[in-house]
N, C-alpha and C positions, 0 to 999 in steps of 0.2 A: 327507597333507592330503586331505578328502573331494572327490571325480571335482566335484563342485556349487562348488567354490571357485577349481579350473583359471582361469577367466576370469578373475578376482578376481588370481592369483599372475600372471597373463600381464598384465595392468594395473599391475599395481605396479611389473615385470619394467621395465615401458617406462618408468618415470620418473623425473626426474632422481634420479640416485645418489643423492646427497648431502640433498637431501629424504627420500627414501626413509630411508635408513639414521637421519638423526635422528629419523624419525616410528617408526621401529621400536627404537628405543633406548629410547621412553619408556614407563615400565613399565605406564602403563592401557594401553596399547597394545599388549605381550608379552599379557601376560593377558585381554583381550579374545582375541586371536588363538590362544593357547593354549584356551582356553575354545571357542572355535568348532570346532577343530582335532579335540579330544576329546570334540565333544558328539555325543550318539546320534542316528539317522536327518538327513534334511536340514536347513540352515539357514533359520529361520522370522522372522518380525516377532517373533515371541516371543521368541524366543533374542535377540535384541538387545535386547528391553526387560527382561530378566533382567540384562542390563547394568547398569556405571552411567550415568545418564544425563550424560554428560560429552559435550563437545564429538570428541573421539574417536572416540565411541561412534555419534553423530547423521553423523559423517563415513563413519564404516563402515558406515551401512546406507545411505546413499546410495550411495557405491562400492559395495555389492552391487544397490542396482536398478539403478542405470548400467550392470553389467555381466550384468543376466539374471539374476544369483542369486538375486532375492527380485523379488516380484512390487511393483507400483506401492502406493504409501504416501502416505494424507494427512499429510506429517510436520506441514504447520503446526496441523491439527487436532490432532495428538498434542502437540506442544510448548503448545498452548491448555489442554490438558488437566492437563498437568504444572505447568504457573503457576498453571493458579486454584486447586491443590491448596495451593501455598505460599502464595495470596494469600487463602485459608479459614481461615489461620492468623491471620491479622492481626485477626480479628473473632471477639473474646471472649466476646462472650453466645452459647450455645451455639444459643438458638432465631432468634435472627437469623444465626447461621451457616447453618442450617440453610435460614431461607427465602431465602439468597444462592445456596447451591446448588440449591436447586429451580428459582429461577430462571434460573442459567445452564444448568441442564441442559435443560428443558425449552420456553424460548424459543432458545436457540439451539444449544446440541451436539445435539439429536435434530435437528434442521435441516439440520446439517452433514453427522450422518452419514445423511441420508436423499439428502442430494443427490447427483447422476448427475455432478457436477465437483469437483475435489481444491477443499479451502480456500482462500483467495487471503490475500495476508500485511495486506491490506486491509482483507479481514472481520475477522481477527485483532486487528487495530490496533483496529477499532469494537470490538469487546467487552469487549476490555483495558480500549477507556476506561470504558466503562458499570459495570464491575465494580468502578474504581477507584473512580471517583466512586461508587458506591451504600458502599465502604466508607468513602467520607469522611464521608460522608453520615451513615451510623448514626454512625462515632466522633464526628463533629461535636456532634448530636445528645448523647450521652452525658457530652462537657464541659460540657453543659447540665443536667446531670439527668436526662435523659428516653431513654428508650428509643422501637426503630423504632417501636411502636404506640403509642405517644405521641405522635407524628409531630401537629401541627397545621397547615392550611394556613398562618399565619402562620409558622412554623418553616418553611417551603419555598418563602415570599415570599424572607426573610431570609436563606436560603439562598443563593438566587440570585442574591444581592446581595456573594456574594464575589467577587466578576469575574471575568472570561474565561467562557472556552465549559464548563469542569470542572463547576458545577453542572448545568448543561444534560446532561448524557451520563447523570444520572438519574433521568429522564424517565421511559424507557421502566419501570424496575425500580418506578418509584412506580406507575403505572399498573398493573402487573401486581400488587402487591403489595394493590394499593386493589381490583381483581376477583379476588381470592380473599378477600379479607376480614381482611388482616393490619395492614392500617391503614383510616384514615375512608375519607371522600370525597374525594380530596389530588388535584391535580394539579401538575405542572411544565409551565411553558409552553412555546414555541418559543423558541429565542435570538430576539434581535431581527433584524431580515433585515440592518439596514448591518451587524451583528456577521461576517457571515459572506462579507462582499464586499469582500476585502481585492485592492487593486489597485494599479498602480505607480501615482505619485504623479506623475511629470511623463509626457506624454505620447508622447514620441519614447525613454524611456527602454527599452521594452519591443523598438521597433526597433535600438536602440543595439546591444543584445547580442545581439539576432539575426542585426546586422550582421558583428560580429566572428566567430559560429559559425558564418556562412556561408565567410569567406574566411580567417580564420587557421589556416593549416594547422600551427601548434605546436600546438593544439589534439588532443587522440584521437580519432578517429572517431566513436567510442564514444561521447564526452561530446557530440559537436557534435550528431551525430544528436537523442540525446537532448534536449537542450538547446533546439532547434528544436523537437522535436514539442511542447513545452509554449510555447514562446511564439508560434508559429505556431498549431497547432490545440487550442492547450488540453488536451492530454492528462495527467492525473496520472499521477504515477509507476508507482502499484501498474500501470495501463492499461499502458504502453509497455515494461513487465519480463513482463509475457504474451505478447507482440507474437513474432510467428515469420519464420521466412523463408517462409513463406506467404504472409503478408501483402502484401510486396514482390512485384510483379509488371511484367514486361517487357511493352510493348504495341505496337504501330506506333504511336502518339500519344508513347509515351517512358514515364517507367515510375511504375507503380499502387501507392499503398498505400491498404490495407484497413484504412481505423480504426472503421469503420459497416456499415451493410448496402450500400451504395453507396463504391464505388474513389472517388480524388480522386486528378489529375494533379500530380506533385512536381514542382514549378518547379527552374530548375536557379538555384544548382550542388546543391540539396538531393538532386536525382534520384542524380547524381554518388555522392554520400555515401552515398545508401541501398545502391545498389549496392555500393559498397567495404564495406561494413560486412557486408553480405550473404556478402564472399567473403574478409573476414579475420577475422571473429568468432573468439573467443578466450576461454574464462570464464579466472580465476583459482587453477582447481584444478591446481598442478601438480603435485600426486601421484593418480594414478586417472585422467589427463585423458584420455578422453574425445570425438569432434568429429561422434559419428553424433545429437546432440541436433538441435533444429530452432530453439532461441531464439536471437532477435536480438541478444538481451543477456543471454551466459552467464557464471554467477554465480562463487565458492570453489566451490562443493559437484559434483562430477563429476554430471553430466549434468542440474543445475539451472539455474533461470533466475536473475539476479543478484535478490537482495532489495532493494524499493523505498526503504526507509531508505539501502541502499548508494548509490542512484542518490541520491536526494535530496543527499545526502553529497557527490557528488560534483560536485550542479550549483552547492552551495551555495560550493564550494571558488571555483567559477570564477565566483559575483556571481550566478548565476541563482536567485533565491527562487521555489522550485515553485508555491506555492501561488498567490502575488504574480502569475505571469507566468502561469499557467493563466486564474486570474479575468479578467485582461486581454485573452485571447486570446478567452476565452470573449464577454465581453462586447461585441468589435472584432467580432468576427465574427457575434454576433446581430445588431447595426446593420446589416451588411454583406447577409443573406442571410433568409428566412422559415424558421421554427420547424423547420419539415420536415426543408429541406434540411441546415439544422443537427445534427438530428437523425442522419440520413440519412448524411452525409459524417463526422462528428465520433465518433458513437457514444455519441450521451448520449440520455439519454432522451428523450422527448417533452415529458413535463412538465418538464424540465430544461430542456431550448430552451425552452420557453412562456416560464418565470422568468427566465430571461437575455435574452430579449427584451423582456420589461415593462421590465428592469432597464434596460437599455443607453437604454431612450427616455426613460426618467423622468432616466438620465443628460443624455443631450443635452438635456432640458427645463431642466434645472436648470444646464448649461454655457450655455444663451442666456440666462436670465435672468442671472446672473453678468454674462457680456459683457455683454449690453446695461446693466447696473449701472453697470458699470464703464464705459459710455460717454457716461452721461447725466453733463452736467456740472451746475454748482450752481445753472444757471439752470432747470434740469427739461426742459432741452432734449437731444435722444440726440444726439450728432457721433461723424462716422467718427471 
């Protein structure tokens, strides 16, 4: 075995047997390893994408950065890379193949690989849908008759009109498409802004469950933490699967987390929890594991952070809907505090605070008109 792999055989060395030995019985997996065994000078990002790209395969070059054999890897930008190749399949006219890949390469993979930070499974998630929807779009398009540059703004009214947010994601691809010259003058709108402010429904529901995440200790660490940072601070998932033991900080006030440019004090028993999670964190790799990583929330993959899908997965198992209890939070605490501070303690943006604050007043505007609706009786008089 090449002197470059030592760490790699000292890693697998330490894992459970019986793992170990079934992930070496499976034949992508002799031959991968054979392949590496017998290949000439050092193991490269190359050599693995000479591979097949199998789950196996994406396991194995992580257990090599985990262990120093291979240098840091945007894998989610390379798995971005691999899908829209199958997803270039799906769209049969060859010139609108063509201006699909101009535009994901040059609005966003030169983006990605120009950036100074790995991909996030986030950005990913955004592309995917743009890509999807721009192919819906042209085959939609197509059981019509008509091809992309046929495209009329009434075709992209009518569009929009298939519900949900799927025609909205593209937006950006008609815009890009309409400034080189591939179609007219076209636009797609913004969704409509209620489309996008999904929130719980009664009002003490959002406390409910942050009730139980605070004190039932059947509950994982893992999950409670989690679970809390979304219905207390609004955090989305992709945000709190970046989150490190840096973050968490000991203070003489009691202890700090770092979600903004500004620490915010963790009320107990939430402080309690941060700390525990801090000093039993655990990902789910047990073959290659791993414990010199720094994330609060370690993922399958040796020395990765858990994927946001996983988390979501997981809050949804226990009643908490992400998105639901994020807008909630967000919205509870624009009332609560100025755009800044929001900003400032939470980690969203400016213009983001602004919007959650319009929002949150136009709420309560529209919760006293209600009440007071509902207090005025038939004579037009208001009573308690």
């Amino acid at each position: 075995m090449s002197e470059a792999l030592e760490p790699v055989r000292r890693a697998l060395c330490a894992s459970d047997a019986t793992t170990l030995l079934n992930w070496l019985l499976r034949q992508s997996t002799t031959a991968m390893l054979a392949r590496l065994a017998l290949a000439d000078g050092p193991v490269t990002h190359e050599t693995i994408n000479s591979l097949v790209p199998t789950r196996p395969a994406r396991y194995l070059r992580q257990l090599l950065i985990a262990n120093g054999v291979l240098p840091e890897h945007d894998r989610h930008l390379d798995n971005l890379i691999r899908w829209s190749e199958d997803r270039f399949r799906e769209v049969e006219d060859p010139d609108e193949r063509l201006i699909l890949r101009g535009y994901l390469t040059w609005t966003h993979l030169a983006r990605l690989r120009r950036a100074e930070t790995p991909t996030t499974p986030a950005a990913v998630a955004s592309i995917r849908g743009e890509v999807k929807s721009a192919i819906k779009l042209m085959a939609w398009l197509h059981d019509r008759g008509r091809g992309l540059r046929d495209c009329t703004q009434a075709d992209l009214d009518e569009w929009c009109l298939c519900g949900g947010h799927m025609p909205y994601r593209a937006r950006l691809f008609v815009t890009w498409c309409t400034e080189r010259g591939y179609v007219g003058k076209l636009a797609i709108g913004l969704r409509p802004e209620s489309a996008q402010r999904t929130v719980f429904g009664e009002g003490d529901q959002r406390w409910h469950l942050a009730r139980r995440l605070l004190h039932d200790n059947t509950i994982s660490t893992t999950d409670r933490v989690a679970g809390l940072l979304v219905l207390l601070y609004g955090q989305s998932a992709s945000r709190i699967v970046q989150l490190t033991i840096d973050d968490v900080t000991l203070t003489a006030e009691g202890v700090g987390l770092h979600l903004g440019r500004r620490p915010l004090e963790a009320p107990a028993p939430l402080d309690e929890l941060l700390v525990e999670l801090v000093t039993t964190r655990r990902g789910k790799a047990s073959l290659g594991h791993i414990d010199s990583h720094r994330w609060l929330f370690p993922g399958g993959l040796p020395g990765a952070a858990l994927h946001p899908e996983a988390l979501a997965r997981r809050l949804r198992v226990l009643g908490v809907p992400a998105r639901a209890g994020r807008n909630t939070a967000l919205m509870n605490n624009a009332a609560a505090m100025p755009p800044k501070a929001l900003s400032d303690l939470l980690g969203v943006s400016i213009t983001t605070a602004v919007r959650w604050t319009k929002h949150a007043e136009s709420s309560s505007d529209a919760y006293a008109a209600d009440l007071i609706g509902r207090r005025r009786g038939a004579d037009g008089r208001t009573h308690p």
